[in-house]
Phi, psi and omega in degrees: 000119181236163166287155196227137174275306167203171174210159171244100211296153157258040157279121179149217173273159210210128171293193191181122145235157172278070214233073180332281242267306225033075163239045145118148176323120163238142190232148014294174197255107171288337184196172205220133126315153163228119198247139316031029205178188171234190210246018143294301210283331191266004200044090150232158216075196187263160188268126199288079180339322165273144188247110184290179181253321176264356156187194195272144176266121178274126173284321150275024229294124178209127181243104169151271147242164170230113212261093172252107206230125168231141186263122157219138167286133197230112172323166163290312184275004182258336183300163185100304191294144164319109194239151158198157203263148176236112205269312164070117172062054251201179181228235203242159206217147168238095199254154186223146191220102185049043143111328161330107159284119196274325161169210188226139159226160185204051164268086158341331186240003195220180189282145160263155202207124149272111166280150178211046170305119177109336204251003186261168147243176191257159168083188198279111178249150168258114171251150168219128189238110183262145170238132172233157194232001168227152175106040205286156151263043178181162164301338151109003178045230203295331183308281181251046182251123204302342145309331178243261186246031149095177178255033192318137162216142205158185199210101204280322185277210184304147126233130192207154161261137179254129201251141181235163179289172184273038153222139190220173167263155169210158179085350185317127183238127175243136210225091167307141138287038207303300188332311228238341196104331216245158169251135160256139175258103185246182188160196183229109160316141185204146162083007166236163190240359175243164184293132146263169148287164154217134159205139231225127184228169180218181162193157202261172192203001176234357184285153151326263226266084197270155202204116181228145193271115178296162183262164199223119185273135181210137185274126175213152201275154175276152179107219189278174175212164128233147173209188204245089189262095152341100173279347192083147180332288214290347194303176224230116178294169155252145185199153179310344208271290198236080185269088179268116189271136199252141155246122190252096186287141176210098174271144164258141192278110182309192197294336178260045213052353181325149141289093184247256172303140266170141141191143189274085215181124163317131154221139175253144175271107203234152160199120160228117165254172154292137154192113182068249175237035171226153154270156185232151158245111193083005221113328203233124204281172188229161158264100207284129184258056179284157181231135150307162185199104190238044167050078181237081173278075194263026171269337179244308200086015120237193189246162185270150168267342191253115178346297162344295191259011164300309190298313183296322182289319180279339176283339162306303173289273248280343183296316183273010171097041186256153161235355204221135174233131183258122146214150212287128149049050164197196180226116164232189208282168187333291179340298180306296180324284174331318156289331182294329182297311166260009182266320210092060174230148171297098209242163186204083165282162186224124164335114204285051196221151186184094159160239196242139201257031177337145155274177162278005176267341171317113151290138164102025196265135191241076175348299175331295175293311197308304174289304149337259167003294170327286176304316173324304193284353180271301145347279179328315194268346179272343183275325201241348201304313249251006184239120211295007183284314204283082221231333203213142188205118166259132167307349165155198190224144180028078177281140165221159196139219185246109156261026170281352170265339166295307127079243212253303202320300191320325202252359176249345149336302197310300191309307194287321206195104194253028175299306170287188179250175218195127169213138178292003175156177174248093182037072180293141142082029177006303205258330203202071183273177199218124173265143189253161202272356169258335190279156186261314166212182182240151175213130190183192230186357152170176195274322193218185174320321216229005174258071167293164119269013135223197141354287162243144166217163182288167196282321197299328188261341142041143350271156216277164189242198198297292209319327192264344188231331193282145145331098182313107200219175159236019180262019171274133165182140213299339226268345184256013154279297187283033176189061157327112167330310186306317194275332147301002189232024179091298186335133191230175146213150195255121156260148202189165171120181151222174204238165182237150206211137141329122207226057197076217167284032190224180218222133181206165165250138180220158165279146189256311121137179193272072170257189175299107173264040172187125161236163178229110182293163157266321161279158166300155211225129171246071224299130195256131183047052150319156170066252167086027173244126205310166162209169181310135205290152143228138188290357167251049134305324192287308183316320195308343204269087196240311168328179166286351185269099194252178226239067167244007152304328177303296185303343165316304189308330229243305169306323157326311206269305213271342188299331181298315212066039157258005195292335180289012172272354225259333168287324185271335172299357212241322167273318152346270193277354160275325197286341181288282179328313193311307193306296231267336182291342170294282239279334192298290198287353185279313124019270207291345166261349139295348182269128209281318193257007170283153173257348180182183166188138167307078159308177161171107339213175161297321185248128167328134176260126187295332166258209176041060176063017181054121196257081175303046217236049168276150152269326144251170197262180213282359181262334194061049152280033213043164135236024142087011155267341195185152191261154174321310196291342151319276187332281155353286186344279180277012169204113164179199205266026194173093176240147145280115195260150160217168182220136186193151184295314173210168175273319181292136169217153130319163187275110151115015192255155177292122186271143180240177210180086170272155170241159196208153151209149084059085186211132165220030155307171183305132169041159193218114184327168161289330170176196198188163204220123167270102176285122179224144199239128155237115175248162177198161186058358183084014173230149202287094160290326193189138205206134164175177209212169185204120193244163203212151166276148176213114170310137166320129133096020172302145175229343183230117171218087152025116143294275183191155167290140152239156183206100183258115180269109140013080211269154168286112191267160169238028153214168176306128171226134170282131165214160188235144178250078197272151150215155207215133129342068210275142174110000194217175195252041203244140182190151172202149169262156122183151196264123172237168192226149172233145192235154178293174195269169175204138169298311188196206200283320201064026170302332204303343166249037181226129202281107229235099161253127133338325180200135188294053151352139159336309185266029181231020187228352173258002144256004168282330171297307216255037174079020188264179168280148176214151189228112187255101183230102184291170149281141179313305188317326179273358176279109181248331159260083170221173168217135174315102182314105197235090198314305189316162162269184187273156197261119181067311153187105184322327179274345183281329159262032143266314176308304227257353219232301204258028169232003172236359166096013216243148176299155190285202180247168187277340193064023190268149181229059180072183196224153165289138126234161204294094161291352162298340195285134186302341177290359196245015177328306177305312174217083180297119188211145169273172198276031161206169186320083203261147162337300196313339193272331191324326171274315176333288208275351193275301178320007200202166165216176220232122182294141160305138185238358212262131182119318181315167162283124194317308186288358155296015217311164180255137123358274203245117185228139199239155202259138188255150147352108192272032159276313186268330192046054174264180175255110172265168257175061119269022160215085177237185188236121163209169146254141182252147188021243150218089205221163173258147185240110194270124166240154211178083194268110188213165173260102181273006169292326220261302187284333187295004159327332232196109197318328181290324176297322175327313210281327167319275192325337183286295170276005201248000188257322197288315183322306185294324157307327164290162177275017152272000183258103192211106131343136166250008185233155168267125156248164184243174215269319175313279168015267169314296167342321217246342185249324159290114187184000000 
């Protein structure tokens, strides 16, 4: 950071050659540019033909140097003057000044910046600028990746020359004070041999409460300085809550008090620390509400530079209740800091790295990279340090390796610059992390193989977490993972060996080495990339791709899908499988507010990932645009600063049985009432079951606090009854819902007059022959063209785990995304369901597989159909209808023993016997017995 006297923008037009091969400037300059931007973003080059499958295809995908050159005029009074080119956002750069080559810079996350004091004239100079996008000193993660915001080349920011007087300040570093008030100020005095002055003033300019700071005159020596600027008692912290902003001046003075250089910059009065298994911000402790962020835009195929639309993006999140940005393996520009600065968000750049960390003793050890990495992160905190959003910093995502060099990186970060907070990665070392002795907090996805913290894993990484597997409830929550009984009684176990792990998008064997395979954290704990569950592409998406990155993994999906003879589904399977994905993401994040000793959690994501075989697994789509399952204000319910919990075992009761409930919340707002009074309802029918209230005492400084019991009877329904459970704050925006269901009480199924085969037998098509009803309910076991009945939705993107799952011997994932179902159709007389995967159904469908169907007649349709994947697209089957000769046939591959456990299956089975009884049960489509044969099976 230096003071700026003036400057000249180089924004506007740019000659532009193109030099895939890079074999050197051939002049004349073939086409002109417009910088800002990139030779993607402008359609330049030839048009790129191939179509990914696995993420948006850049239409102008162009890899290698590209050659950018401007004619500028340089006043007579600047020549000469202390100068520098200034870069913004860039890949790796080569610069020429009238032809003369000035040197190289090849930092990926920070400016790029030339000097060229001495090297203008006056009058018309030539800059030439080479950008090369390949031959990185590293892979570059999120940075250059054709998953996120592509491999682009070009120069996105500011570009400019800044001109400075001959003394200037450079480095400034601002170091909150909270305890005390004060900003400490460093820097470098440069280009003088004499003391100067400086003074240095602030004013608050976003606040309630505006507080402005006398100016304080301070003497300083040419070379480094520090001093110290008193804000006063009253000065105004920043937080997510109240993020109140100083703009803070420090003009330099010449020797004769004249006035001179002027600069300008935000600072917040900040203190965020670890304490104990929480952050504290100011004091007070907070819960990080996080979203992953791997910079995905896809209308330019890069991230913005310009405050504006920073704001509309973080402001979008903060809108479903987010405070916090985790980003993968990348940095992102000043512009985000800066807003995030003024919304209140947490923000945590990460080393542009995913993979392995070596010694020099290491095979495959790259010094080179290694050493880059480094430096990249020493950048990053000298460019980005000074902004009070910029609270938190990782070494990469899913680091293996030595962690004694890692490490090493955290404690020589620490030494230079203790502002941020410190973490060794984003869920290092996977199956067998470690907390290091330099980090500040851990972030990981579990302690050991079977001490999960969160929700969902992929089928590679196994076992599966409570969403995918568990009984549906609200009583799970992490805390006695991170504190196992056994490990309260002493008890240790050891780990070693080596293990085969997910590996990026890949599959690897690594050593794991003789660390502790049981721990107890000590630091705060962050739980990583939650959630991941995908939903259905939807395809009238495809039109938003007016940019260069168009959507033809959709359209693959989306011809797949219509060859199946299924494209007239593709909205509801899409609406379908979003109302699923939303349930799990409540229970998924409500999980992590109950757990008492977490300190945050990481999503992934709020928004769609565009790659990694396209991980549709957004609540908004890749614009961070509604898609329309849930309103912000939903969302808010289970993720904000103040949630309401109630914990009860299941949703399904029998008539007359007791709902028990405790209820708790959630609370990290600014201070904490004395107390609060809860209302609470349970309706059904559009009439009041049960109703009452509760008021609770709240010790000072409480973040978890015990409410009340509920103990509800139940009323005796003579139906499937739906009832909803609100509870509300009263005086407050604080509310949570959720829906149970009550069954009359039954004895059994009522199957008993319904003629019941296992296999389509002789005797069951020769009574389909002379006209009866036959209900063919295979066992799920016996079935091989079928896929395996899976309530949850799929995690993150079926072909990409299926790849890294058969490359590692390991079972595939089932890919299933929840169900369609016909809810008008009269078999559901009984059982009243919305059209899509609701509770009542989870023993129903864990209990079953769903028959293959592809090939079938379009007008044959499922009942009840549960949506596959868009790798496989099949027409899957599990409740459908024909006629056979002339009797009607009910197929159902489900273990009607097995659901008939649990009063929702009962009750299922129950209408699917009264449908058949009735004289509604008339099939519209004929199937023939061969037919059937070639699909049971």
């Amino acid at each position: 950071m230096r003071l700026l006297q003036t400057k000249i923008s180089l924004e506007g037009e740019w000659e532009l050659q193109l030099d895939k091969e890079k074999q050197g400037l051939q002049l004349p300059f073939s086409d002109v540019i417009t910088l800002p931007g990139t030779t993607s973003h402008a359609r330049k080059g030839p048009k790129n033909e191939e179509v990914l499958v696995n993420a948006l295809t850049d239409e102008y995908l162009f890899e290698g140097s590209a050659w950018y050159s401007k004619e500028v005029v340089i006043p007579e009074e600047l020549a000469g003057k202390t100068c520098f080119l200034y870069l913004e956002r860039t890949r790796l750069t080569t610069l020429w000044l009238n032809g003369q080559e000035i040197g190289s810079r090849d930092s990926l996350n920070t400016v790029h910046v030339y000097d060229l004091t001495g090297k203008l004239q006056s009058g018309s100079q030539t800059l030439t600028v080479r950008v090369d996008n390949t031959g990185y000193p590293t892979k570059g993660g999120h940075m250059t990746s054709p998953d996120t915001q592509t491999n682009w080349n070009g120069i996105t920011g500011r570009i400019e020359l800044q001109f400075y007087g001959k003394s200037y300040l450079s480095g400034i570093r601002l170091d909150p004070n909270l305890s005390d008030r004060s900003v400490r100020i460093t820097g470098t005095l440069e280009g003088s041999a004499a003391v100067t002055t400086i003074a240095v003033s602030a004013s608050s300019f976003n606040s309630q409460t505006a507080h402005s700071v006398a100016e304080q005159e301070f003497t300083i020596s040419p070379g480094n300085f520090t001093i110290d600027y008193m804000l006063g008692l009253d000065a105004l912290p920043w937080s997510e809550n109240a993020p109140n902003l100083y703009n803070l001046n420090i003009l330099l003075k010449d020797g004769e008090g004249e006035t001179g250089e002027l600069h300008e910059s935000f600072f917040g009065l900040r203190e965020f620390k670890a304490d104990g298994d929480k952050f504290t911000i100011n004091g007070e402790k907070t819960f990080l509400r996080g979203k992953h962020d791997g910079l995905i835009f896809p209308l330019t195929g890069y991230a913005p530079t310009d405050v504006e639309e920073w704001l509309r993006i973080l402001g979008i999140s903060k809108s479903y209740g987010i405070n916090h940005y985790r980003f993968h393996t990348c940095c992102p520009p000043e512009a985000a800091f800066t807003a995030a600065d003024m919304l209140g968000i947490y923000m945590e750049p990460e080393l542009p790295f995913w993979g392995t960390i070596t010694e020099p003793t290491d095979e495959g050890h790259n010094q080179a990279e290694q050493d880059y990495l480094v430096s990249e992160g020493y950048e990053i905190l000298k460019a980005f340090g000074n902004h009070p959003s910029f609270v938190m910093m990782s070494l990469g995502n899913e680091l293996w390796g030595s962690r004694t060099k890692i490490d090493s990186i955290l404690k020589d970060y620490k030494a230079f610059d203790d502002r941020p907070l410190y973490t060794q990665g984003s869920n290092n070392h996977q199956w067998v992390p470690e907390i290091l002795e330099h980090e500040d907090f851990f972030c990981g996805v579990r302690f050991s193989k079977d001490r999960l913290f969160r929700g969902s894993y992929a089928m590679c990484d196994a076992p599966l977490g409570h969403v995918q597997t568990a009984l549906p409830g609200t009583m799970k929550d992490y805390d006695d993972q991170f504190v196992p009984p056994s490990l309260q009684s002493g008890e240790v176990a050891k780990a070693g060996g080596t293990v085969q792990i997910q590996y990026g998008t890949e599959a690897k064997a690594v050593q794991v080495g003789d660390t502790s395979g049981e721990w107890i954290p000590h630091i705060p704990v962050i739980s990583h990339e939650i959630g991941q569950y995908a939903t259905y592409p939807n395809y009238e998406e495809i039109g938003k791709y007016t940019g260069p990155l168009k959507a033809g993994n959709f359209k693959i999906f989306q011809e797949r899908l219509e060859s199946n003879g299924l494209g007239h589904l593709a909205g509801k399977f899409f609406e379908a499988s979003g109302q699923l994905a939303a349930a799990c993401y409540k229970e998924e994040l409500e999980a992590a507010f109950r757990t008492r000793r977490l300190a945050g959690f990481q999503l992934l994501d709020l928004q769609d990932f565009s790659g990694q075989g396209t991980a549709l697994v957004g609540i908004l789509d890749a614009f961070m645009d509604s898609k329309g399952m849930i309103t912000p204000e939903e969302w808010r319910t289970f993720c904000s600063d103040a949630v309401l919990l109630a914990r009860f075992p299941k949703y399904n009761y029998v008539s007359g049985e007791v709902f028990s409930a405790s209820v708790e919340l959630s609370w990290f707002r600014s201070g904490t009432p004395e107390s609060l009074v809860l209302k609470w309802e349970l309706t059904a029918d559009g009439g009041t079951l049960a109703e009452g209230s509760s008021e609770v005492n709240i010790p000072a400084g409480s973040n978890y606090i015990d409410i009340c019991q509920l103990a509800i009877d139940l009323p005796a329904v003579q139906k499937m009854t739906k009832a909803v459970l609100t509870l509300r704050i009263a005086g407050s925006d604080i509310r949570k819902s959720y829906d149970l269901w009550v069954y009359p009480e039954k004895s059994g199924s009522g199957l008993d007059n319904i003629r019941i085969f296992e296999e389509l037998s002789d005797e069951a098509l020769a009574l389909l022959e002379q006209g009866d009803n036959v209900l063919l309910m295979p066992k799920p076991e016996s079935l091989h063209n079928a896929v395996e009945g899976f309530y949850c939705t799929d995690f993150w993107c079926y072909p990409m785990f299926r790849s890294i799952s058969e490359s590692m011997n390991r079972p595939v994932p089932v890919g299933t995304m929840g169900l369609l179902i016909d809810n008008s159709h009269p078999v559901f007389r009984d059982f009243p369901c919305e059209q899509y995967s609701t509770y009542p159904w989870w023993s129903i469908i864990e209990n079953s597989k769903s028959i293959i169907l592809d090939g079938t007649d379009r007008e044959w349709s499922p009942i009840v159909q549960t949506i596959d994947n868009f790798e496989r697209n099949h027409k899957l089957g599990f409740l459908f209808e024909c006629r056979v000769g002339a009797g009607n046939l009910l197929v159902c591959a489900l273990d009607a023993s097995k659901a008939g456990e649990t009063p929702e299956g009962r009750h299922f089975l129950s209408s699917v016997a009264g449908y058949m009884a009735s004289s509604e049960f008339k099939p519209q489509y004929t199937a023939s017995v061969s037919e059937l044969h070639k699909l049971i099976q």
